[in-house]
C-alpha positions as CSV (number, residue, x, y, z in Angstrom):
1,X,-2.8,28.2,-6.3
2,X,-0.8,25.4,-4.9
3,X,-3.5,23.0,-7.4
4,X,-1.9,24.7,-10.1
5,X,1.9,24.7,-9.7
6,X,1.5,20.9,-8.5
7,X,0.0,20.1,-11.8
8,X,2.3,22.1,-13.6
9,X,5.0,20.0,-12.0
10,X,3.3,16.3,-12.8
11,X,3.3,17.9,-16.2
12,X,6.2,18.9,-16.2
13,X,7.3,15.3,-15.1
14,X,5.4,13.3,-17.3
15,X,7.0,15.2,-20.5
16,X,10.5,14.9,-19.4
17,X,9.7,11.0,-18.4
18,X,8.2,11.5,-22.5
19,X,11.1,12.5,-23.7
20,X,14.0,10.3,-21.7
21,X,11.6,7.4,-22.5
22,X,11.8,8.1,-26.1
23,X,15.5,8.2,-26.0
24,X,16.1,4.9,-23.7
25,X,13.4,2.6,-25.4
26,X,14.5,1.3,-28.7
27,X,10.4,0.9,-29.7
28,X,8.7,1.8,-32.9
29,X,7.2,5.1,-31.7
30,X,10.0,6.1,-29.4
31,X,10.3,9.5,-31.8
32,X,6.6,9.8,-30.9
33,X,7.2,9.9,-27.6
34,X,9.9,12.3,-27.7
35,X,7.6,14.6,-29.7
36,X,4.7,14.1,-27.2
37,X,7.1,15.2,-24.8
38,X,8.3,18.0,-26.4
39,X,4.8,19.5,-27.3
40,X,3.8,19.1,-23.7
41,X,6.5,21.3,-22.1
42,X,5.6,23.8,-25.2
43,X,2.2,23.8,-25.4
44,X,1.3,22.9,-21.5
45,X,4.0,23.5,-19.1
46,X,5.6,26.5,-20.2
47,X,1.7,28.3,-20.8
48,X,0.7,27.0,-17.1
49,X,4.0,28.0,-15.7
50,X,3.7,31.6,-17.6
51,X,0.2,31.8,-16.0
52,X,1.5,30.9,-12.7
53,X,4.4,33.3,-12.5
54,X,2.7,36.4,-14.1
55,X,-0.4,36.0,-11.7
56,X,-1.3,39.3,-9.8
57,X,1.4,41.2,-11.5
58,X,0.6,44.6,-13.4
59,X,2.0,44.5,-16.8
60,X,2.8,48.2,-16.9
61,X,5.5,47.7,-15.1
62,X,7.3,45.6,-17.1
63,X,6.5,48.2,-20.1
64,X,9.1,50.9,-21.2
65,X,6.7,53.7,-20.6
66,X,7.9,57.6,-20.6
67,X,7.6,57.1,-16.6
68,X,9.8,54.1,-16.5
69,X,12.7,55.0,-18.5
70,X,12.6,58.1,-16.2
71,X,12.5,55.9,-13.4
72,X,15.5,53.9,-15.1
73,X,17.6,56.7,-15.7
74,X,17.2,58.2,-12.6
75,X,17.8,54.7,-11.0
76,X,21.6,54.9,-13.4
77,X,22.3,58.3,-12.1
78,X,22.2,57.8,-7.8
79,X,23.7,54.3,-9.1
80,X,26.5,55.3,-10.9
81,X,30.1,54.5,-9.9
């Protein structure tokens, strides 16, 4: 797992170098680089970062199912103050 969030970082790092590149240099295809950029935190970063994240988590617990807004309410009625 640690293969994956270090190359989710160089990517990470590489896009943002992209993009700040794109800004500083004063090159013909500096917008292209700042587009490259963008499209790599979009399309590969933020996907492999998701994956990462979400990895070995159940997604019905993140779902408003009958059982969790009981769970929620009953959570808002010890809680109360």
């Amino acid at each position: 797992m640690k293969l994956l969030k270090g190359f989710t970082f160089i990517a990470f790092i590489a896009a943002l170098a992209s993009i700040v590149c794109g800004f500083v240099l004063e090159t013909e295809y500096a917008q292209k680089l700042i587009g490259f950029g963008v499209i790599g935190i979009f399309f590969i970063v933020f996907p492999l970062f998701s994956y990462y994240r979400w990895k070995g988590k159940s997604m019905k617990d993140y779902m408003l199912t009958k059982e969790n807004l009981d769970k929620m309410r009953e959570n808002q009625r010890i809680n109360k103050y």
